[in-house]
C-alpha positions, 0 to 999 in steps of 0.5 A: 500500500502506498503512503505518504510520507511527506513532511506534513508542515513542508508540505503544507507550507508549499501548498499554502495551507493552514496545517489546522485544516489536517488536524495539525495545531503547530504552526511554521515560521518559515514561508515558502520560498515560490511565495509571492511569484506568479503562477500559471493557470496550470500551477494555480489548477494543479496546487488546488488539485494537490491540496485536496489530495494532501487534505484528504490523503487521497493518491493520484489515482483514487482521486482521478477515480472520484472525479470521474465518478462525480463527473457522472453524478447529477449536480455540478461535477466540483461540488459532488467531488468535495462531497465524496471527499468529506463522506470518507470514513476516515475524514467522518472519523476526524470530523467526529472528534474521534481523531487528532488528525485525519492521518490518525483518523486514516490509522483508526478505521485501518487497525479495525476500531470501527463499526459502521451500523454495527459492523467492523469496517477497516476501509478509510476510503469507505462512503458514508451515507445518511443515516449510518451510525459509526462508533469505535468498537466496544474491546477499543474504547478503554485505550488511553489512545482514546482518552488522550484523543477525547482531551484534544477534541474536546473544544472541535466543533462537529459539522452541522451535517453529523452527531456525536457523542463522544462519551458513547463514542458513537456518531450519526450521520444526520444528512449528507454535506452540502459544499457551503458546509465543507471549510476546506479552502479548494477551489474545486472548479480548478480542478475541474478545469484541469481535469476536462482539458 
């Protein structure tokens, strides 16, 4: 299985992303050293599509395969890919405030700590739907893992779009998310562009 390595602040910094949006709260000093030169229309297209892959964690071709798939969907073509994107279990988990970051979130569902309407799911890139509820497995919710996840989320808001209680470890998904709630800073219409060339 592939994964990604990167240093998540380098990489950050050279996306110009906050690494609050990963689930990150250090922050670098450092600026990139491309800030402030001009981009092509290309480079503008191509740095959103990236952000949405690091954001989610998604590689090249899981991503390329979302696109189409929304391209297929009824609906504007960006609003269903960021849709897709933010109903992955992993990101669910992370929204939920059962994971510091999505990467932890990603480690999570893959150790097999959760349940999907009462079933075990170990799939991050797994799509949810209304109505499912997720919680941690029953022999998972002692750990201290937990504990010391609960401390840091404790002050996270959840997305308007989900439920969570987070003394039962357990979420509901209450309806799926429209674009207007999802606060990642992509411009999913670039990717869109760079895709349809």
């Amino acid at each position: 299985m592939a994964v990604n390595r990167v240093p998540v602040l380098k990489r950050c910094r050279s996306l110009g992303l906050e690494p609050a949006y990963l689930g990150y709260d250090k922050k670098s000093n450092r600026t990139s050293k491309r800030a402030g030169k001009k981009m092509s229309e290309y480079g503008l297209q191509l740095r959103e599509k990236q952000k949405a892959k690091f954001i989610y964690g998604v590689l090249e071709k899981p991503f390329r395969n979302y696109y189409e798939k929304s391209d297929r969907m009824k609906g504007m073509t960006g609003e269903n890919l960021m849709i897709m994107l933010e109903t992955r279990l992993d990101n669910v988990i992370f929204r939920l405030g059962f994971a510091r970051t999505r990467r932890e979130a990603r480690q999570i569902v893959g150790h097999k700590h959760v349940l999907v309407n009462g079933k075990q799911v170990n799939i991050p890139s797994y799509l949810i739907s209304a109505g499912d509820v997720i919680e941690i497995r029953e022999k998972s919710k002692g750990l201290q893992r937990y504990k010391d996840v609960a401390d840091v989320t404790a002050g996270r808001l959840v997305p308007e779009w989900l439920e969570a209680n987070i003394e039962a470890w357990k979420g509901t998904v209450k309806h799926l998310p429209s674009r207007e709630v999802i606060d990642v800073p992509v411009d999913e219409m670039l990717i869109v562009e760079l895709y349809s060339k």
